[in-house]
N, C-alpha and C positions, 0 to 999 in steps of 0.2 A: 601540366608537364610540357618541355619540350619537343616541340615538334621539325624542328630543322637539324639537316641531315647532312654532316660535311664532315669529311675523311675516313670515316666509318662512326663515327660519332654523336650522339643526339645533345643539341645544343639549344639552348636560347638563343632566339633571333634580338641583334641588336638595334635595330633602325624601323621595326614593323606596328609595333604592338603587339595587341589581343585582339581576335575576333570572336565572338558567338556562331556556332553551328549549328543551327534551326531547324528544326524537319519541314519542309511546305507541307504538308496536311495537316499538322493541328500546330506550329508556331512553337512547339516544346523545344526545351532547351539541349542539345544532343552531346556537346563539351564545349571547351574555350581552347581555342590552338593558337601557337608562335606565329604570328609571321613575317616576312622578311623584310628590310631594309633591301637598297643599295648594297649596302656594304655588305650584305649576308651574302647575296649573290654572287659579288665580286668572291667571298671568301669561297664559294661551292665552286666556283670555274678557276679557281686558284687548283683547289681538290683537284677538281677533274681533267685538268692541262698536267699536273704534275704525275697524275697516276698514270695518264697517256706517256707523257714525255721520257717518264722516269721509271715507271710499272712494266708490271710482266703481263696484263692483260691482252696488250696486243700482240702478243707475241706468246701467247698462248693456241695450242693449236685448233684448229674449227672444229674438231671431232669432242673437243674436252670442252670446247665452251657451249656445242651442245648437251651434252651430258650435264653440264649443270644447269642449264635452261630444263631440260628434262625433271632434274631434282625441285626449280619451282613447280613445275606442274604438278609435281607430285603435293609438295607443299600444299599448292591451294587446291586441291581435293579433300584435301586432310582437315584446312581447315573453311572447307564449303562454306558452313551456315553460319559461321562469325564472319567472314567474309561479304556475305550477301546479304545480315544483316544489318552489316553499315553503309554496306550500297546503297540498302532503300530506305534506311534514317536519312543519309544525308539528302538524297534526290526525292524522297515522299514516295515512289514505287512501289508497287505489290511487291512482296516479299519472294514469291512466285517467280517475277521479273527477276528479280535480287538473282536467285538461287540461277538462272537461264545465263545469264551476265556473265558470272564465276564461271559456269563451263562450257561458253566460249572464249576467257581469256586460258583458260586449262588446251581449249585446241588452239588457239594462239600458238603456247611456248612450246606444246607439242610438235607442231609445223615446223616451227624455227630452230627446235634441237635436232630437229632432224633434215632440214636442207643447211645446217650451219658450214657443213663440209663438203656437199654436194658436189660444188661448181667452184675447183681453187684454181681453173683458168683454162686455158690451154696454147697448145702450140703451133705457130704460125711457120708455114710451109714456105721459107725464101727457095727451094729452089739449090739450093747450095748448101754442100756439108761441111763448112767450116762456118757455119752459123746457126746459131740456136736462138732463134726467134721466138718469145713466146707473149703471151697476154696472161696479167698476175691481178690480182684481187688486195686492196689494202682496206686497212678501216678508216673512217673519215677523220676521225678525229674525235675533238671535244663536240657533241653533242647538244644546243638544247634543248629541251623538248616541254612545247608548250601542251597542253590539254582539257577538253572544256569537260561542262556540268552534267552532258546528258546522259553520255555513256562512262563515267570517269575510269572506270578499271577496264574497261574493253580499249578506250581510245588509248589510255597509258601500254595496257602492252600490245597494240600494233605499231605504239614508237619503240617502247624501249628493248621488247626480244628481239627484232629484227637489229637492232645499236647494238648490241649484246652479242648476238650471234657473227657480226661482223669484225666484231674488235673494237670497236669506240669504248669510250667513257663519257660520261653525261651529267647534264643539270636536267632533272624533272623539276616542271613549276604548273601542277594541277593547277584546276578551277578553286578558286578562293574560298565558293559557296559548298564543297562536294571535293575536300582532302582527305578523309578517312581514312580507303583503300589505298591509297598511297602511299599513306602511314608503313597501312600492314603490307602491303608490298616489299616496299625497302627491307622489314624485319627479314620476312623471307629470303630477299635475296641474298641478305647476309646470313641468314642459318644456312642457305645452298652454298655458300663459302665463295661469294662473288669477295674479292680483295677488296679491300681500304680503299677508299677515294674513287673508285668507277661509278658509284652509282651517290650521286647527291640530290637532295629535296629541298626545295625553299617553298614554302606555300605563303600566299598574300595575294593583293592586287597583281595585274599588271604594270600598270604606272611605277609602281616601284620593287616588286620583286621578278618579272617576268623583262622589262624593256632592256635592264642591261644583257640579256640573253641575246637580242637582235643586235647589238651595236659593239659588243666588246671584243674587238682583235682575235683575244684568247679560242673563242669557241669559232667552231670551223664550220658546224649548219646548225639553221635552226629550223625546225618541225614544228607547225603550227595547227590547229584545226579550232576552230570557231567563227566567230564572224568578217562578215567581209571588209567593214573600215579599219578593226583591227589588223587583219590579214594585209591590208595596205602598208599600215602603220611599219608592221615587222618587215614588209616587203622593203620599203625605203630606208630604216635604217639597218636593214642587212648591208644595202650597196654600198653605203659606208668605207667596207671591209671586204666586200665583194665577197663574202661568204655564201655557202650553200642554203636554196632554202627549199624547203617543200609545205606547201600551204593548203587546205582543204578546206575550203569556206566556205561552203552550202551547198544549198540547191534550193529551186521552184521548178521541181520536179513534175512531170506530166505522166497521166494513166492515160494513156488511148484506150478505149472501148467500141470496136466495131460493132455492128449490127448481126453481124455472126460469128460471136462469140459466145461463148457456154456462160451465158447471161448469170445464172444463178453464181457459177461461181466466181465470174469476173468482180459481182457484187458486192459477194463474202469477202473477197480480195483491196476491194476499195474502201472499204469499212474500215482494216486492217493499216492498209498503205499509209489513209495519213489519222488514225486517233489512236495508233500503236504507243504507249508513251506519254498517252497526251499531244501528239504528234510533236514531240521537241527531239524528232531525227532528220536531222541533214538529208536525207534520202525520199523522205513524207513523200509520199502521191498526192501532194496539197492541190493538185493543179486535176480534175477531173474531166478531160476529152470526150466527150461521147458522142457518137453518133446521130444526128437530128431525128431520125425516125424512133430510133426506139430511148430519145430523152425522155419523156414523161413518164413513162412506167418505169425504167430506171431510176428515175432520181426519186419520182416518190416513193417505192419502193425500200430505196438508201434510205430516205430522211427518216422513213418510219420507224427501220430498225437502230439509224443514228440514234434517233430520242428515248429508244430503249437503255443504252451504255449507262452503266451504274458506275459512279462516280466515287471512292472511297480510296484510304489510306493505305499502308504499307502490311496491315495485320489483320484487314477486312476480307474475310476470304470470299464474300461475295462482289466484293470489286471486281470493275475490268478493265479498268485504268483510275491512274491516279492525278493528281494536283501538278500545277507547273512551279517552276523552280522559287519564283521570286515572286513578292509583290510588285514590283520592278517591271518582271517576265509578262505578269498578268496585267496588269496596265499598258502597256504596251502591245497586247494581242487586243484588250478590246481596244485601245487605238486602229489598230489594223480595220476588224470588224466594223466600227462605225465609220473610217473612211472608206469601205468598199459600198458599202449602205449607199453611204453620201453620193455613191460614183452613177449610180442605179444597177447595182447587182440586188437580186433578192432574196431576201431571209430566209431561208424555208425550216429553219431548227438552229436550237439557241441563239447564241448572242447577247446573252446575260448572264451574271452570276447564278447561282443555284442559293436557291431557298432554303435550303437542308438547311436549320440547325446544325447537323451533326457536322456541315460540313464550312459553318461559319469560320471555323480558325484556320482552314486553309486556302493555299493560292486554287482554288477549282476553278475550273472555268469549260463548261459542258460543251459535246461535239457541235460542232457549229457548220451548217452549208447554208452556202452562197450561191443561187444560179442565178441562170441570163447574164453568166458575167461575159466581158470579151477581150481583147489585146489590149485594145487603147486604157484599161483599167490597171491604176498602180496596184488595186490588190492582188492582180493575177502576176505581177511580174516580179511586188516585195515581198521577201522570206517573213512570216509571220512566227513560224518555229513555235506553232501551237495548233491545238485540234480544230483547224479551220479548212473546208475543203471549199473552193471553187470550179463553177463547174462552169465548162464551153462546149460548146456545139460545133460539129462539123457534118461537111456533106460526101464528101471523096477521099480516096487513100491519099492526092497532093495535099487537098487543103488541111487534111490531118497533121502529113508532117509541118508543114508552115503554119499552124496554129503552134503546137507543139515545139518548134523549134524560135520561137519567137519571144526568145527570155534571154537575160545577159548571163545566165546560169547554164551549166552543161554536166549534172553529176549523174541523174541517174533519171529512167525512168522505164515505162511497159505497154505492152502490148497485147490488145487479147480481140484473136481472134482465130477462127478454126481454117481458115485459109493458110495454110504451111510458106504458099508463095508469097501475101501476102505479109505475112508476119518476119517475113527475112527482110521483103522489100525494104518495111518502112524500118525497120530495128537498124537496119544501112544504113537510111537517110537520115537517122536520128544524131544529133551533135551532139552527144553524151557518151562519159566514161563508160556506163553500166547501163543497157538495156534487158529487160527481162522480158520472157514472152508466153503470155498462158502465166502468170506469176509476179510476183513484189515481194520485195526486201532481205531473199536470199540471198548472202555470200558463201563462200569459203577462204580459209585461208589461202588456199592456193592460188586463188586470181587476184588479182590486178585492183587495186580500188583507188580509184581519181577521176577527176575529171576536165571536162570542157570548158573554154572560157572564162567568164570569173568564179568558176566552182575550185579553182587554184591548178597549182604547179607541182608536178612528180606523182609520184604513184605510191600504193600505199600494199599492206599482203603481199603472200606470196614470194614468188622470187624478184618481182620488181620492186618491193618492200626492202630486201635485202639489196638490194642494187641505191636506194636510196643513200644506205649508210656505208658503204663501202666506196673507194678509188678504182679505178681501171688505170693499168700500166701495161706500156708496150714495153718490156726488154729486147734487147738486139746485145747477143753477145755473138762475136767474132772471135771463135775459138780458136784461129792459124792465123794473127794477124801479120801482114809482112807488110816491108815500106813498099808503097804506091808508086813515087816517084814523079806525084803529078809536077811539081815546079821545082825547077833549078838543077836538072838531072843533067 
């Protein structure tokens, strides 16, 4: 069946092919989807310039376009377990995970139906009453919005509610490997009665269904989250057009662990951080900091419980994480592992495929620590974007932060320790969007998510999520104007 989505429409893609949808844990065949050309895209930004240009959507009022952001979330309540069912066909996830996924994209569209109208500006005090000075709110425009594999129905609507809630129209162009929910997205949007041509979907590569998104006139920003050469790529041919862009492109994330910290469950905590997934989250605690005194009973401690994690499919209810995306993905992570080997970090658990029979037709690949690693090693500073944890050593709350702060990445990372003074200090000095403290990998929609350095540009949630998709206008109206008289009087 068709799977591209343009004017309110389901169409055959002209310029793309056929792709196979694979599950990573056993290699089954999941369906075959459209995907895009050039020219497909060009046709959904055609859609989506003309619903802006020419449509009532932006000029719908912010209380009504939450209320229908409200009616998706009703939506995908409704339909929970078809929903999260095809989350974890396509990504290999526990099913468990599946169902956690839906209801936080459910408090996604919640947040954003309900700050949709919040904040529609306000008024700037000139001082004078024959002037009404005020600051107005507009929507960006045409939208695209790129999205990757790991989280695909979470990352799509922290672009598209907050695009929605503001007044834009859009091109969604998911992960190639992990389109499903996007599918079923789009359906909903349109039973919630979103107009014709606001909401378009191309799925394929990027090379050819995603790059006219960065370079074409038409579309005014493009929202990007995955990796970093790509995140360049979109970055340079945005300047192009000098369009808007917002980029979210990893992290090598650091856990500090001091020496007085609530050790037990800083532990529990690091276990979490980075083989949550398979550790394939932008956010992983892949990076483990800990304190030189109490390194050895810590890590082995970790490693012991690491080599416990039972490795299984989307429908094994004794799993506790599952498989990585790709053959691709998985070769590329033990690339990782055996150049941090080669560097002299040391092995202390996995670092080889798994034996399981059962677990032969999938990408597995078991939690794996690295210690005695240090700075001058590329595997502490390349994103691996797999259940791989290293670990460093410190002696003092400076040399903490300057271990920890010694990455070209700045998205997230924590702190644990029962000193309150302590825990503010270094959470300060930290050069990242998101520090957590006594805790890993909570959000909410209401704050802020971005960050440092090459972790990308703009902010993501919350009201600085809505601030992405929207304009800021100064009006000056002069309501008693008379002549001046400055020249020739």
């Amino acid at each position: 069946m068709p799977e591209i989505f343009v004017q309110g429409r389901w169409k055959s893609a002209r310029g793309g092919g056929r792709r196979e949808i694979r599950c990573p844990a056993d290699g089954s065949l999941v369906a075959e989807v459209d995907e895009a050309g050039p020219e497909d895209t060009a046709d959904a930004i055609a859609s989506a310039r003309h619903a802006f240009d020419s449509g009532d959507w932006p000029g719908v009022p912010a209380a009504d376009r939450g209320e229908l952001l409200g009616r998706v979330a009703d939506l995908l309540e409704r339909d929970r377990e078809e929903i999260a069912r095809a989350e974890s066909l396509d990504t290999g996830k526990r099913l468990v995970e599946g169902g956690y996924d839906v209801d936080d994209v459910v408090g996604v569209f919640r947040h954003y139906s309900r700050v949709a109208g919040e904040d529609a500006g306000r008024i700037v005090d000139t001082g004078r009453p024959d002037i009404v000075s005020k600051i107005v709110y507009e929507p960006v425009g045409v939208c695209g919005l790129i999205t990757p594999w790991n989280y695909p129905l979470l990352q799509t609507a922290w672009k598209v509610a907050p695009a929605l809630a503001a007044g834009n129209t859009f091109v969604l162009k998911p992960s190639e490997l992990t389109p499903h929910t996007a599918i079923l997205l789009m359906r909903l949007l349109t039973e919630a009665g979103l107009p014709a041509g606001v909401a378009n979907l191309v799925l394929g590569a990027g090379p050819k269904a995603g790059a006219p998104l960065s370079a074409d006139p038409r579309v005014d920003l493009v929202s990007f989250t995955g990796g970093l050469e790509t995140g360049k790529r979109i970055m340079a041919a945005a300047a192009g057009t000098v369009k808007k862009i917002a980029l979210e492109l990893g992290g090598k994330n650091p856990n500090i662990v001091f020496a007085d910290a609530a050790l037990d469950t800083a532990l529990d905590f690091a276990l979490t951080a980075v083989f949550l997934n398979s550790g394939q989250v932008c956010s992983a605690g892949a990076r483990l900091v800990v304190e030189e005194s109490i390194h050895d009973d810590f890590v082995d401690e970790l490693v012991r419980r690491a080599e416990q994690i039972r490795l299984g499919g989307p429908f094994d209810d004794k799993a506790e994480t599952g498989p990585l995306i790709s053959a691709a993905h998985l070769e590329k992570v033990e690339d990782y592992v055996a150049a941090g080997i080669d560097q002299g970090a040391w092995l202390r658990c996995g670092g080889a495929r798994p034996d399981d029979p059962a677990l032969a037709d999938g990408y597995f690949y078991p939690p794996t620590v690295l210690d005695r690693c240090d700075n001058s090693m590329s595997v502490v500073h390349e994103e691996s974007f797999g259940p791989v944890l290293t670990v460093e050593t410190f002696h003092d709350e400076d040399e903490a932060v300057a271990t920890a702060n010694d990455s070209d990445y700045g998205l997230a990372g924590a702190v644990w320790t029962q000193n309150a003074g302590k825990a503010e200090r270094v959470a300060g000095r930290l050069r990242m969007g998101t520090v957590w403290i006594n805790d890993y990998h909570p959000y909410v929609p209401q704050a802020e998510w971005g960050g440092y350095k090459q972790s990308g540009i703009g902010r993501e949630l919350g009201q600085a999520g809505l601030d992405e998709y929207r304009e800021t206008k100064h009006i000056w109206h002069n309501v008693r104007p008379s002549p001046q008289r400055w020249f020739g009087s």
